[in-house]
C-alpha positions, 0 to 999 in steps of 0.5 A: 080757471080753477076751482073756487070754493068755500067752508063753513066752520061749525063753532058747536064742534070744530076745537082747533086741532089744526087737523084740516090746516095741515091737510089743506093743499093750498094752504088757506087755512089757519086758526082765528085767533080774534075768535074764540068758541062758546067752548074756548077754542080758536075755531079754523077759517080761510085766511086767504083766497086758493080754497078749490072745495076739495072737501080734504079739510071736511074729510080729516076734521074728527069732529065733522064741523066743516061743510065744503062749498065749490062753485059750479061752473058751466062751460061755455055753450060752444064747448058743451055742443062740440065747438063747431 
């Protein structure tokens, strides 16, 4: 199962430089052009599901306005005790 994960885009800071679209591996990002920021920008949003919360998108944004959520999830009892 893949990773699932999630970002958050602070409307204070991100100015659309597309930086983080371009830089997404599963290409789930684009800018939201129904939105615009209290500084004119169209600020970047996930348009559809495939984020995996690799934080690349955070880690090339020049302004730090996403913060990257992942999922965690625990594997099954069996597994984790060695799977007798």
């Amino acid at each position: 199962m893949p990773a699932k994960g999630w970002i958050e885009v602070n409307d204070l800071y991100c100015k659309g430089c597309e930086l983080c679209i371009s830089a997404c591996p599963p290409k789930v990002l684009e800018l939201d052009n129904e939105k615009l920021t209290s500084k004119g920008y169209h600020p970047s949003h996930i348009f559809k599901d495939g984020c995996t919360g690799c934080a690349i998108c955070a880690l090339v944004c020049p302004d730090a306005a996403i913060t990257v959520y992942r999922e965690v999830t625990k594997a099954p009892a069996s597994a984790a005790a060695g799977g007798d």
